[in-house]
PLY file of the C-alpha trace (Angstrom):
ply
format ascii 1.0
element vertex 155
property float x
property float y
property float z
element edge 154
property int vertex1
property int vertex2
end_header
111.16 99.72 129.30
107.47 98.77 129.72
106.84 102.86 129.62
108.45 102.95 126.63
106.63 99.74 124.70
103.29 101.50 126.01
104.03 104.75 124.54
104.89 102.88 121.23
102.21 100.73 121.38
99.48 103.15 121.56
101.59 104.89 118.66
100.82 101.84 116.57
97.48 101.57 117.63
96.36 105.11 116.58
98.41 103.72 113.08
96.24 101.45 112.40
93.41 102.84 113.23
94.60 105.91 110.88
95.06 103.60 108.30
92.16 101.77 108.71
90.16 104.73 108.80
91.32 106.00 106.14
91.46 102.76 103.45
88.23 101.56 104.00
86.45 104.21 102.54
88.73 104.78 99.26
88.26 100.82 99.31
84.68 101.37 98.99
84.25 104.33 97.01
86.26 102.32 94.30
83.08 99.65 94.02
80.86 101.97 93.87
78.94 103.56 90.95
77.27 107.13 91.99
79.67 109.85 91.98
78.15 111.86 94.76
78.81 108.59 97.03
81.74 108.25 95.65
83.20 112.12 96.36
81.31 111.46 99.96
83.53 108.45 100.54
86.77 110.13 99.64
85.99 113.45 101.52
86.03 111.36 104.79
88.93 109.43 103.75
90.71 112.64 103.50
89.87 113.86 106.91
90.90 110.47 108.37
94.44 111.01 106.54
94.71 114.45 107.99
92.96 113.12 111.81
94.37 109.77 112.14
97.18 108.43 109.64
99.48 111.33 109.39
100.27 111.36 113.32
99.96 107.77 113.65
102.70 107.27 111.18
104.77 110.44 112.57
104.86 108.60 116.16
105.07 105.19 115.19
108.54 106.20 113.59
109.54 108.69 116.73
108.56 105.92 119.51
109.86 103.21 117.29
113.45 105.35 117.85
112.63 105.63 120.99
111.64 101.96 121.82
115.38 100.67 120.18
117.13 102.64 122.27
115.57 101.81 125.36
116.50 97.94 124.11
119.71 98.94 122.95
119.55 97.72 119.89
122.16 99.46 116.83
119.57 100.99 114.18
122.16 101.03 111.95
123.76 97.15 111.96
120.66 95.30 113.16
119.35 93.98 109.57
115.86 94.12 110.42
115.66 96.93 112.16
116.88 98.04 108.67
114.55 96.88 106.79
111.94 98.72 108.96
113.43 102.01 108.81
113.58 101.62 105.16
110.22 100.79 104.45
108.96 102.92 107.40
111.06 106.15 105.17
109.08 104.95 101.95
106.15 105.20 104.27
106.56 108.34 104.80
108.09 110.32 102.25
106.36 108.33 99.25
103.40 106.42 100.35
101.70 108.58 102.56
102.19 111.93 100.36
101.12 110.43 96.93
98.16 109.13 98.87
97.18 112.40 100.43
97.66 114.07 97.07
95.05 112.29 95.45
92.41 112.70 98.31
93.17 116.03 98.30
92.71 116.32 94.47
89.51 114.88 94.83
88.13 116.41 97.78
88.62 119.44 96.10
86.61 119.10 92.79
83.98 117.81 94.83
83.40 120.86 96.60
83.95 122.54 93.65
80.94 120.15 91.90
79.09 120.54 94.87
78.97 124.64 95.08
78.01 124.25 90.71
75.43 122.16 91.86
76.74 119.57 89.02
79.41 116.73 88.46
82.10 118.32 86.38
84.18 116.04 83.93
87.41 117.05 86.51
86.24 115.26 89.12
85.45 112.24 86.80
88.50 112.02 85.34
89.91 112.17 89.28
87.04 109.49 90.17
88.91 107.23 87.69
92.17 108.11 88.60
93.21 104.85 90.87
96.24 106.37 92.58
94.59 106.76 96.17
93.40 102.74 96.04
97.13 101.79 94.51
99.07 103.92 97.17
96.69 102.66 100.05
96.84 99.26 99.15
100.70 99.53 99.33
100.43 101.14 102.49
98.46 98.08 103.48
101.09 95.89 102.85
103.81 97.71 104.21
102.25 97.82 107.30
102.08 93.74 107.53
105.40 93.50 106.18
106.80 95.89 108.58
104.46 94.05 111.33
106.18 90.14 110.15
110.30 91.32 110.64
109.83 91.85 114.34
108.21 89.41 114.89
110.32 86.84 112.78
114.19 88.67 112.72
114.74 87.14 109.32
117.65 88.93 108.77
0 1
1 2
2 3
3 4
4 5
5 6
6 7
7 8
8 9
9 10
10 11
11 12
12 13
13 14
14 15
15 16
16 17
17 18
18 19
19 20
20 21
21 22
22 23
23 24
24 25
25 26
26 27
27 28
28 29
29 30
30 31
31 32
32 33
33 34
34 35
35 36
36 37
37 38
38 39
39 40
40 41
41 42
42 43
43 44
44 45
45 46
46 47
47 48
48 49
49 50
50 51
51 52
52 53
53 54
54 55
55 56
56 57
57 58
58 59
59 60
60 61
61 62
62 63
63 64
64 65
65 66
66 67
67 68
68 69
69 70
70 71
71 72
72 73
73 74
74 75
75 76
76 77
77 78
78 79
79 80
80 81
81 82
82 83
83 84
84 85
85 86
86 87
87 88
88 89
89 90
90 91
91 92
92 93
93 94
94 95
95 96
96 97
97 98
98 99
99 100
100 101
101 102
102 103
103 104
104 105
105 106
106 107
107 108
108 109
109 110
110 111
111 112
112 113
113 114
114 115
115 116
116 117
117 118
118 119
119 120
120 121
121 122
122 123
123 124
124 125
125 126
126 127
127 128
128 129
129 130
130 131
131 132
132 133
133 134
134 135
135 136
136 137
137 138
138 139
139 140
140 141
141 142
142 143
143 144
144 145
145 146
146 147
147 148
148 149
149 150
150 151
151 152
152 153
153 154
């Protein structure tokens, strides 16, 4: 059992350092005001995403299967355990996407700016577009959400 926690432990700690690494800078870009630190800021965020969040999330879900079965517990009737799976699903398959499609959007049209050598009105109109700070923020709170029901078995 303790091999198992371990393994799923360090799963969750390259999570949240994905996550981390990867909402800080959209966080800041947001506040700020030049648009060359601003397509700077969401470059990296983008390589975080790619580095750090999308295999942090992949093995937090695989060990987190692994981890309940080591403890036995039913995935299916354990309410939850649930819950997690659920939100850990919308994670995945909604979150996580939506938020790499608008890094990668604007990752894009900044190299494209950057090889013109000017700040084209496509990756304005992306610089205003708020979807990687909404879906990032949601992760955000998933992840504390999904960190409270283990701790607390509400249900």
């Amino acid at each position: 059992m303790t091999l198992a926690r371990f393994i799923h432990v360090i799963a969750l700690l390259y999570l949240v350092a994905g996550v981390g690494n990867t909402l800080v800078p959209i966080w800041r870009a947001w506040f700020l005001d030049e648009i060359e630190a601003k397509s700077l800021l969401l470059t990296e965020a983008q390589r975080n995403y790619t580095t750090w969040l999308l295999p942090g999330i992949i093995a937090t879900g695989i060990t987190g299967y692994l981890y309940a079965g080591v403890l036995e517990l039913n995935v299916v009737t354990t309410g939850w355990l649930v819950a997690m799976q659920v939100l850990w699903l919308v994670q995945i398959f909604i979150l996580v996407p939506l938020l790499g499609l608008g890094l990668r959007r604007v990752r894009f049209l900044a190299l494209q700016s950057a090889k013109d050598g000017k700040v084209s009105d496509e990756l304005r109109d992306a610089m205003a577009d708020n979807a990687p700070l909404v879906f990032s923020t949601l992760l955000a709170i998933t992840i504390v959400i999904m960190t409270w029901l283990p701790i607390f078995r509400p249900f």
